[in-house]
C-alpha positions in Angstrom: 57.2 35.1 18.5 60.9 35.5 18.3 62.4 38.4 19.7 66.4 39.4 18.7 68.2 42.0 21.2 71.6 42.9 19.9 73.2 45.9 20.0 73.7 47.5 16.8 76.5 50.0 16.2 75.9 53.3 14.9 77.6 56.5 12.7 79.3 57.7 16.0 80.3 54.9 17.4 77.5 54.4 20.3 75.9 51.2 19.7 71.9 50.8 20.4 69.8 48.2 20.5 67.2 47.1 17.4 64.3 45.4 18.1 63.5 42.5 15.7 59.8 40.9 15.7 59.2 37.8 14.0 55.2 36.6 14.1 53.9 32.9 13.0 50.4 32.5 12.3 49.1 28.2 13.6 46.1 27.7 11.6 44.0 25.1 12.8 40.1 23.2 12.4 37.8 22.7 14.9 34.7 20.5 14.5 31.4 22.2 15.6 28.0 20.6 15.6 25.5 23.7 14.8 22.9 21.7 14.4 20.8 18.5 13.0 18.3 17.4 11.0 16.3 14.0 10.9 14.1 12.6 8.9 11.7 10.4 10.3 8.0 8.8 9.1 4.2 8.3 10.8 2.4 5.7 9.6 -1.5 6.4 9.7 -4.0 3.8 9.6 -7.7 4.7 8.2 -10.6 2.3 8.3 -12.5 3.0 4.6 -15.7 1.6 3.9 -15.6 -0.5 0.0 -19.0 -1.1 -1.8 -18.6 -4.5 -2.9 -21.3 -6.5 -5.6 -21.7 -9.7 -4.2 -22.8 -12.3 -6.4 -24.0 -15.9 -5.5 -25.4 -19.1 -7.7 -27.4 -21.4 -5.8 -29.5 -24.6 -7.6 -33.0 -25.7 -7.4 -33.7 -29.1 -7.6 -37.1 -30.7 -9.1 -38.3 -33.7 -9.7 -41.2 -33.8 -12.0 -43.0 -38.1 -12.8 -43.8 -37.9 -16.4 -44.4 -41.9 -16.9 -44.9 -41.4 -20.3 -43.8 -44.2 -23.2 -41.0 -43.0 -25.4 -39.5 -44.7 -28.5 -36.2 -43.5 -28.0 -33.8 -42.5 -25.8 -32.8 -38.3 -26.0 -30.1 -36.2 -23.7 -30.3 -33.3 -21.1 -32.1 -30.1 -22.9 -32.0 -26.5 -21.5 -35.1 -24.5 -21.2 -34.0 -21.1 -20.3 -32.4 -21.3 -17.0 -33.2 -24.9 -16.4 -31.0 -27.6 -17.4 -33.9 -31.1 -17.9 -32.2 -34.4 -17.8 -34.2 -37.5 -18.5 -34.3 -41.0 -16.0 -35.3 -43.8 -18.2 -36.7 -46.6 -17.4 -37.2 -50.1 -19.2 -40.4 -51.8 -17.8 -42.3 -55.0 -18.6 -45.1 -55.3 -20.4 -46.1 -58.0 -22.7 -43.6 -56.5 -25.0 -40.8 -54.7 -23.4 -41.2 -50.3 -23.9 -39.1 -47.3 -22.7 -40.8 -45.2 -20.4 -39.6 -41.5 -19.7 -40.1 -42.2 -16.2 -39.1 -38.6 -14.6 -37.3 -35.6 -15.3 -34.9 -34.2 -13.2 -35.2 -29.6 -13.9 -32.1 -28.4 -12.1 -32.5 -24.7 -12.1 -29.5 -22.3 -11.7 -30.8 -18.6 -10.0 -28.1 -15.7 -9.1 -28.8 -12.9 -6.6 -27.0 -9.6 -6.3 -26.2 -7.6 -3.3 -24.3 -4.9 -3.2 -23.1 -5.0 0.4 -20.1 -2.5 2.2 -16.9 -3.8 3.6 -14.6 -1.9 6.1 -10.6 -2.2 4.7 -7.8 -0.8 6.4 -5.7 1.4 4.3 -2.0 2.8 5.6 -0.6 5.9 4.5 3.0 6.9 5.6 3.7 10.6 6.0 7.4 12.0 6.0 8.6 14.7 8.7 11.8 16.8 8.5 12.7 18.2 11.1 16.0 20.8 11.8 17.6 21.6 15.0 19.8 24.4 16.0 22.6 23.6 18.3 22.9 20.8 19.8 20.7 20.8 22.2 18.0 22.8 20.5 14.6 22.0 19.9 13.1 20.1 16.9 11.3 22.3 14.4 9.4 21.0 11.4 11.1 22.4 8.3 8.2 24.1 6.5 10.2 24.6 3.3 9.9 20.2 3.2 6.5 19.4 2.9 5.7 16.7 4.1 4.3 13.5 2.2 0.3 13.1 1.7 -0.4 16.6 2.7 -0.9 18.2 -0.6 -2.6 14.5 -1.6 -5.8 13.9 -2.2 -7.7 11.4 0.4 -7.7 7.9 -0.8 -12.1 8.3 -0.1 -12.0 10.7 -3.3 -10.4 7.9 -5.8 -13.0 5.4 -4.6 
């Protein structure tokens, strides 16, 4: 502020003294932390029990003698679940005959069990959080909802 005193004369002659005022306005920024917010996510583990079909092949094998004369050689054959392949034999006799000497009856049988595993699922859940000041408390910011709680469980999809 700058102030001027000089005297000023007047009509009459006297001189008197004006008083000038001169104002400047310093305009400045100032940095203020009024608050915060963070972000930040839980992880939740759940332990879900799976039904699982459980399927397993196991083979039977038989041996059957048959000892029977054949004139021929013939291949594997299936009957129903059984796979038969033939052993021949060439034995000595005064003339020389094939003889079916055994069959070997591989059979294939499945079983089914339905059985439960346990499997470990993660779901991550999101929390905002706002505080006032800075050295407020952390408040949940309700108008943020957070992830998975509007979800449906993962047990209603299975």
């Amino acid at each position: 502020m700058n102030t001027h005193n000089e005297p000023t004369p007047t009509v009459d002659g006297a001189t008197t003294a004006l008083l000038a005022t001169e104002e400047r306005l310093a305009v400045s920024a100032q940095e203020q932390d009024k608050g915060a917010v963070r972000i930040r996510t839980i992880t939740h583990f759940e332990s879900l029990e799976v039904p699982v079909l459980l399927r397993s092949n196991a083979v039977h094998i038989e041996r059957v003698e048959v000892n029977q004369f054949v004139e021929a050689k013939f291949g594997p054959r299936n009957e129903g679940d059984t796979l038969i392949v033939p052993v021949f034999e060439c034995v000595p006799v005064t003339e020389l005959k094939l003889m079916l000497k055994e069959e070997i009856r591989i059979t294939t049988v499945v079983t089914e069990k339905t059985d439960v595993h346990v499997a470990e699922v993660q779901r991550q859940q999101v929390v905002v959080e706002r505080r006032v000041g800075s050295t407020g408390d952390w408040i949940a910011d309700a108008t943020m909802p957070s992830s998975g709680a509007d979800e449906p469980s993962a047990k209603s999809a299975l």
